[in-house]
C-alpha positions in Angstrom: 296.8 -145.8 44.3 299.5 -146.6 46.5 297.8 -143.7 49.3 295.0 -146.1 49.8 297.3 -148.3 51.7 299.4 -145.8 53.3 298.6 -145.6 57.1 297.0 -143.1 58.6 299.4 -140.7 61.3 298.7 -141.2 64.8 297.2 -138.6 65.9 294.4 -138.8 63.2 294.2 -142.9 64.6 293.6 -141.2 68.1 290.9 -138.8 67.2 289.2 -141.9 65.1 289.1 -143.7 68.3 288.2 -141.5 70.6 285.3 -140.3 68.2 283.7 -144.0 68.2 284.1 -144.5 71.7 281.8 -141.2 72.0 279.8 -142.5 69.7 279.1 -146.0 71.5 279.4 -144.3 75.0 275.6 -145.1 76.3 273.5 -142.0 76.6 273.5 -139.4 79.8 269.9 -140.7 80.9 270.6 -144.3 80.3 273.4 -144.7 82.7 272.0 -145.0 86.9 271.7 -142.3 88.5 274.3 -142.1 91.1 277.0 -142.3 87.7 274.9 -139.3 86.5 275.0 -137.7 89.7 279.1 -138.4 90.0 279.6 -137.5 86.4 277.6 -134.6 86.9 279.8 -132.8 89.6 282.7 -134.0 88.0 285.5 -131.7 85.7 285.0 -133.8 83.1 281.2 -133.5 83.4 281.1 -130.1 83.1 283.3 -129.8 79.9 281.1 -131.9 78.0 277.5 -132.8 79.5 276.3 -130.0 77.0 277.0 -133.0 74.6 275.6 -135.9 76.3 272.4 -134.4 77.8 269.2 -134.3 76.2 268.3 -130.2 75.9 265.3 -130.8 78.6 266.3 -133.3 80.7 266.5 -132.9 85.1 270.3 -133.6 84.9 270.6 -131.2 82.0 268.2 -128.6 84.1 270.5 -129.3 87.0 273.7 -128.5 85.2 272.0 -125.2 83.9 271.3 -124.0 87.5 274.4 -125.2 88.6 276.9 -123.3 86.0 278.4 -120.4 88.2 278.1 -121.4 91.4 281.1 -121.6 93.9 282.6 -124.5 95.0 281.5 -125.1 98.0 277.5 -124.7 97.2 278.2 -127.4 94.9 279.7 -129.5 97.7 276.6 -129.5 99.1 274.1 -130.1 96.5 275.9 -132.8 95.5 276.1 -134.4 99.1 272.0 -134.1 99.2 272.0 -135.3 95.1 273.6 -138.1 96.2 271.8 -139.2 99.3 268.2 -138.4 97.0 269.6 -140.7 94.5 269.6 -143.6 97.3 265.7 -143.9 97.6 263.1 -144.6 96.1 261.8 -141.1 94.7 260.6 -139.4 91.5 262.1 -136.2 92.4 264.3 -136.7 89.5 261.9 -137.8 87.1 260.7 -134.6 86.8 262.5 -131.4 84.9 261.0 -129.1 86.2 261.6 -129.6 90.0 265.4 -129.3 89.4 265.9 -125.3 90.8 264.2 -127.3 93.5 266.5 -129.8 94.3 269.4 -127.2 93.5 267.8 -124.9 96.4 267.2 -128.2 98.9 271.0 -128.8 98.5 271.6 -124.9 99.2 269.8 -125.6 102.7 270.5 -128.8 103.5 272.7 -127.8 106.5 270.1 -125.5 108.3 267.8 -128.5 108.1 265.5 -129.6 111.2 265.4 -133.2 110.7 267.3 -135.8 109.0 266.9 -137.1 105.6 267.3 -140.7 106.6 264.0 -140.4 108.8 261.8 -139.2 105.7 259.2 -141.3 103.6 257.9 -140.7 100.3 254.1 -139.9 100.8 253.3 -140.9 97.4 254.3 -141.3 94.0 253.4 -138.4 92.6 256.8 -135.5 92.3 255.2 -132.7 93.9 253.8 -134.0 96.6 256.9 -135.6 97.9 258.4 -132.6 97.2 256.0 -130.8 99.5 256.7 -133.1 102.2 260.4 -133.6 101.8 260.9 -129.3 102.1 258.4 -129.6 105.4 260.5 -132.9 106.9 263.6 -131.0 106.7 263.0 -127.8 107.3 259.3 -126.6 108.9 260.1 -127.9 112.2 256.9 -126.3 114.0 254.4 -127.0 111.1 253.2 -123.5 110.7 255.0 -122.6 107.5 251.9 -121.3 105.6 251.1 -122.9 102.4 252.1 -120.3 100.3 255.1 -120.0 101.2 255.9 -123.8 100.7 254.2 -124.1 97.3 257.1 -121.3 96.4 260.3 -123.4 97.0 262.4 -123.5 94.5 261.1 -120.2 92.3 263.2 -117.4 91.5 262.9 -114.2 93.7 260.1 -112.0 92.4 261.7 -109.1 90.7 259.6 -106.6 92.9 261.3 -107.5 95.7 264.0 -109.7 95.6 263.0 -111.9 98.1 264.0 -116.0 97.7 261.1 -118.1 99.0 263.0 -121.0 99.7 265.1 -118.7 102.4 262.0 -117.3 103.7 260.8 -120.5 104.5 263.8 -121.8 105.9 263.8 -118.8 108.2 259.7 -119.0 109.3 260.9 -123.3 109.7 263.2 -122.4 112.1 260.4 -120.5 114.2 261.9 -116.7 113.5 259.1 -114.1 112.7 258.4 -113.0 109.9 258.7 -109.1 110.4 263.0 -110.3 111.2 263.3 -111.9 107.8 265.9 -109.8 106.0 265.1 -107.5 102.9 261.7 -107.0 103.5 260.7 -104.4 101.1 258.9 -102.7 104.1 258.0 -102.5 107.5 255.5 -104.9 109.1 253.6 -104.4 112.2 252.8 -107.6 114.1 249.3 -107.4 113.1 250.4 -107.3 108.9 252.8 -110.0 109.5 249.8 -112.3 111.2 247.5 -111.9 108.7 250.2 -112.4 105.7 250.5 -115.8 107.4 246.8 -116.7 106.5 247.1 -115.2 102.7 245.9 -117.8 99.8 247.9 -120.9 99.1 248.9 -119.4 95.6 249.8 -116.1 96.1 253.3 -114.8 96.2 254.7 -112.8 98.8 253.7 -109.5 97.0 250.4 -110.5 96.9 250.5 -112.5 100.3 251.7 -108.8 101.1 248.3 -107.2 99.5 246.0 -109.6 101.3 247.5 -108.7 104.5 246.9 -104.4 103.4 243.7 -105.3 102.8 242.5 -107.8 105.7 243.7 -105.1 107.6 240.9 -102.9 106.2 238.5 -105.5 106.3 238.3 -105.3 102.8 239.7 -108.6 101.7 237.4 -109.5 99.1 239.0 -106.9 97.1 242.0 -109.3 96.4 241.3 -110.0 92.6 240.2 -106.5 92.3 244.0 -105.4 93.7 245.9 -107.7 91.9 244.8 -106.4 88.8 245.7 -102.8 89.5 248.8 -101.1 89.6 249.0 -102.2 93.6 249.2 -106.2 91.9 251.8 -105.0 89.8 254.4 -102.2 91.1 256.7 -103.1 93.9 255.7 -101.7 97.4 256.1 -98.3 98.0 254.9 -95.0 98.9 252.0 -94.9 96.7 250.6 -97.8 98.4 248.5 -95.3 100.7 247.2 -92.9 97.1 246.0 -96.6 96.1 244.1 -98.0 98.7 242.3 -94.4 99.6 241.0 -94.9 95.9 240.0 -98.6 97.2 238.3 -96.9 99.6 235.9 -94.9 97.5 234.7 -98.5 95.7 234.2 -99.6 98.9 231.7 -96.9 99.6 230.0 -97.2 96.0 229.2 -100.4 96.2 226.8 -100.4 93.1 230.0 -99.0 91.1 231.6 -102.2 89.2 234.9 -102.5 91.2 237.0 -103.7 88.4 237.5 -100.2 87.1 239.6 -99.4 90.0 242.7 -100.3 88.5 241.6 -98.3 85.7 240.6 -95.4 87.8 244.5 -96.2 89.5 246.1 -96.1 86.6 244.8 -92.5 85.6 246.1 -91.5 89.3 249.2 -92.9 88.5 249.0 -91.0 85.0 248.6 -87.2 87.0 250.8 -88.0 89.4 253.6 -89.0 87.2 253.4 -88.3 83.5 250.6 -85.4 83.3 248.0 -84.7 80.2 248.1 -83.4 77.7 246.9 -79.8 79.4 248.0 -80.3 82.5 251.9 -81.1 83.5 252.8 -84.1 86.6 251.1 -83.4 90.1 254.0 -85.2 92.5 251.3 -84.2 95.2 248.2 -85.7 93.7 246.0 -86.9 95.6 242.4 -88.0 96.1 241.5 -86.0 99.3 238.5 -84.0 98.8 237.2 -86.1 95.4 234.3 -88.2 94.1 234.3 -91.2 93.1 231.8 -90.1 90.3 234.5 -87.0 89.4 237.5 -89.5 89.0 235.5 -92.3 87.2 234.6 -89.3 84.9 238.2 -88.1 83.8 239.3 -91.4 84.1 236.5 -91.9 81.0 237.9 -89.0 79.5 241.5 -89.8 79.4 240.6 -93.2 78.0 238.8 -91.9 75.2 241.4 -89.6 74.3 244.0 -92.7 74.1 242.2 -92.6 70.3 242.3 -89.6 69.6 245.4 -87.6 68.2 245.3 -88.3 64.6 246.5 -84.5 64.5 249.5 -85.6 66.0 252.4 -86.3 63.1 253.6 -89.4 65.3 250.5 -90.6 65.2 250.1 -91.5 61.6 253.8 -94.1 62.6 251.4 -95.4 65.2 248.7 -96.2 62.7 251.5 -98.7 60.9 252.5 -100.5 64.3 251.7 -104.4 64.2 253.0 -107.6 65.3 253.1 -111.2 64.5 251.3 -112.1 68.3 251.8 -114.9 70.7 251.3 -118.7 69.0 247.9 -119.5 70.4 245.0 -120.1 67.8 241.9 -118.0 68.3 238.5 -119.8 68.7 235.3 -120.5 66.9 232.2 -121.9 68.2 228.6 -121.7 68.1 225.8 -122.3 66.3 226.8 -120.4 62.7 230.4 -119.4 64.2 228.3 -117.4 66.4 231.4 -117.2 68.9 234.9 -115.7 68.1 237.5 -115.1 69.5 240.6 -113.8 67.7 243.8 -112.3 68.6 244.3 -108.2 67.4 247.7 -107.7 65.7 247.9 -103.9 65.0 247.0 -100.8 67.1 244.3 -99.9 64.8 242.7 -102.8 66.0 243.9 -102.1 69.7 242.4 -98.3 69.4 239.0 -99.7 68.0 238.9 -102.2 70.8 239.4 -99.6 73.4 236.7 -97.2 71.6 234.2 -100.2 72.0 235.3 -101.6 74.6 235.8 -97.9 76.6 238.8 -100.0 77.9 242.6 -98.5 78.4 243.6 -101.5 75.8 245.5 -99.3 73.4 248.0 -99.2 76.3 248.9 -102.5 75.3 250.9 -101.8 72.2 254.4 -101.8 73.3 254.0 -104.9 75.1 252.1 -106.3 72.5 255.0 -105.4 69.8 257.7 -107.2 72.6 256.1 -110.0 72.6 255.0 -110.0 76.1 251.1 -109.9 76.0 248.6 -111.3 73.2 245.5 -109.2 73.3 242.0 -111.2 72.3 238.7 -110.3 71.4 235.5 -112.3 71.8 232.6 -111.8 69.8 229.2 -113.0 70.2 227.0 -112.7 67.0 229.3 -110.1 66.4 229.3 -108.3 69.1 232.3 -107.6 70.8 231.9 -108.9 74.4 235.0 -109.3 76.1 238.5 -108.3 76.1 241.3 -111.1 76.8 245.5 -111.0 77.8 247.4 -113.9 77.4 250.9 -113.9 78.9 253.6 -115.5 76.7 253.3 -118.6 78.8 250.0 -119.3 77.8 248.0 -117.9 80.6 245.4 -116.0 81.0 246.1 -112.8 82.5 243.0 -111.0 82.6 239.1 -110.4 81.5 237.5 -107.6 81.0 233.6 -106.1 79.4 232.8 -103.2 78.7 233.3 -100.4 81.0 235.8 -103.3 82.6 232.9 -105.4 83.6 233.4 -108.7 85.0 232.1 -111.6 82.4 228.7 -112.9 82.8 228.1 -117.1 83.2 227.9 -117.4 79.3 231.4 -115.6 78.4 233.4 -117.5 81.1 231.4 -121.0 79.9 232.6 -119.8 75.9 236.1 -118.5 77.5 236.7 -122.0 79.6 236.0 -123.9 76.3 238.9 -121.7 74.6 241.2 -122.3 77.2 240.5 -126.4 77.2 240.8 -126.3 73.2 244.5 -125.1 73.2 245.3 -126.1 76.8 245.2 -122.2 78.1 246.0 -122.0 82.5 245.0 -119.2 83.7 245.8 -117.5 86.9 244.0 -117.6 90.1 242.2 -114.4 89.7 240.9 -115.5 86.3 239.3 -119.2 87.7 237.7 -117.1 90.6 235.4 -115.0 88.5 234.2 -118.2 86.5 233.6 -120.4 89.8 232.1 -117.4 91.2 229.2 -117.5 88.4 229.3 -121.4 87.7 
């Protein structure tokens, strides 16, 4: 009994201590912000703001994208950090605009005007961050819109580029074609007309509009994005590609959303070969029909189901996943409209036989979590083909034969996506305004 009175060693006082001063220390988003801010780029901070910050917080965002960087960058982001923290803004009430600030920091010095001089437009985050990146850096105010709707976004993997260093570069009135790692050669004309791409596209696609303005054939965007020219880097095959484009352009009456199909089975021949014939490194579509490709290109999807003679394909038949967290849909008069998500390749092959899609494809993807593939029904009729990305977009919808959707699909589609708060991408929203 005697223990109970016994004191405790000092060390074990210490740790008591310094344990309920943690305890009563004031939480990291309750202190002002220049204290976060110091704390923040301070050696203590970085031991133990894991502890203090709330998982999805700006400052905790900021520490994330700051982890690993040299010491001087961080001199510098924390000189602009600071000054930000000053005015009045709600640049950092927002988490996600903190690779933004990180990158503002980055190019603070090769800024053209001063940060003193600049006044919030509004309250809203994204706008002020729009005009705070055209204050200090576009000093001509030609930076095209896509470019400046980029700042702060990782380099696309496709090309490596960093859009917030391709804008300070066209702010400080250098040409585009000089901007270094370009994954290609631009003439003057190509780097004019990538200037006038669409406010959302990214450089690859800025790149693709600028291919086919060239042509004339810019209405093709959509189309193009879709295909294997939307999706591989830029390279050699870019010319195969667009003399495919070329036959759709002729056919007009031929629906031109099967050219990424019809690109697809190029790439297949050139590549990977058939099953009776081997890779064709010189394929090419000189001296063929439109009609003649659209018909092995039906072929080879129809053959995606067959197999069953194959011994693999019986471990095929067992493939399924558990699919991306997005309810399906159910509407209608009677549940006359479904739309539910397919989570084996069974299902995948029987979609692609209906369908006389390439959806099959999908599996590995699908099993990797990286698309969700949906079918919409009407009266039990399957009608449309759906790919959700895992961040809850809409990637892409297809009819039969790769049809576009008519006015009543995209009205029963748009009423999905509303329900569980599904963006889609720009592609997607053109086809429904298109028949609104």
């Amino acid at each position: 009994m005697a223990n109970r009175h016994k004191p405790l060693p000092w060390r074990v006082r210490v740790a008591q201590a310094a344990d309920v001063a943690l305890a009563q220390r004031p939480t990291w988003e309750k202190w002002p912000l220049p204290r976060q801010l110091n704390f923040l780029f301070s050696a203590e901070g970085q031991v133990e703001i894991s502890r203090l910050t709330q998982p999805h917080s700006v400052l905790a965002e900021l520490h994330r994208h700051l982890s690993g960087r040299p010491a001087d960058e961080h001199g510098r982001i924390a000189h602009l950090l600071r000054q930000l923290a000053q005015r009045r803004t709600a640049l950092f009430a927002r988490p996600e605009l903190a690779p933004a600030l990180v990158q503002l920091g980055l190019h603070y010095p090769r800024r053209r005007r001063e940060l003193a001089d600049w006044q919030p437009p509004s309250k809203n985050a994204f706008r002020q961050l729009d005009s705070l990146v055209r204050h200090l850096f576009d000093g001509f105010g030609d930076v095209p819109a896509w470019v400046r709707h980029r700042w702060g976004q990782a380099p696309d993997g496709r090309n490596g580029l960093c859009p917030s260093a391709l804008l300070v570069h066209l702010g400080s009135g250098q040409p585009l074609r000089s901007f270094a790692g370009l994954p290609g050669r631009l003439s003057k004309r190509q780097a004019h007309l990538m200037q006038q791409a669409p406010a959302g596209c990214t450089f690859h696609e800025a790149y693709r509009y600028a291919q086919l303005a060239e042509r004339g054939a810019s209405e093709y965007l959509g189309v193009v994005l879709a295909s294997p020219l939307g999706r591989l880097p830029v390279g050699d095959d870019d010319d195969l590609y667009l003399a495919v484009l070329d036959l759709f352009r002729v056919e007009t009456e031929v629906d031109a959303w099967q050219f990424g199909l019809v690109c697809d089975y190029v790439r297949l021949r050139r590549y990977q070969g058939t099953a009776t014939e081997p890779p064709q490194p010189g394929f090419s579509v000189r001296g063929r029909s439109l009609a003649s490709l659209l018909a092995h290109t039906a072929r080879w999807q129809r053959s995606l189901g067959r197999g069953r003679a194959n011994p693999h394909f019986s471990q095929l038949l067992d493939a399924t996943w558990p699919g991306l967290p997005v309810p399906g849909f159910v509407g209608g008069a009677g549940d006359w409209v479904r739309i539910r998500q397919l989570l084996s390749y069974p299902e995948l092959l029987e979609e692609g036989q209906q369908m006389q899609h390439c959806v099959a494809s999908f599996r590995q993807r699908c099993q990797r979590g990286q698309a969700g593939i949906y079918s919409l029904t009407l009266g039990g009729a399957r009608k449309l083909t759906l790919q959700l990305s895992p961040e809850r977009r809409l990637v892409q919808v297809r009819g039969k034969h790769n049809r576009a959707p008519t006015a009543e699909e995209c009205g029963w589609v748009l009423s999905w996506l509303t329900q569980e708060g599904i963006t889609a991408i720009d592609r997607v929203w053109d086809q429904y305004y298109a028949l609104a």
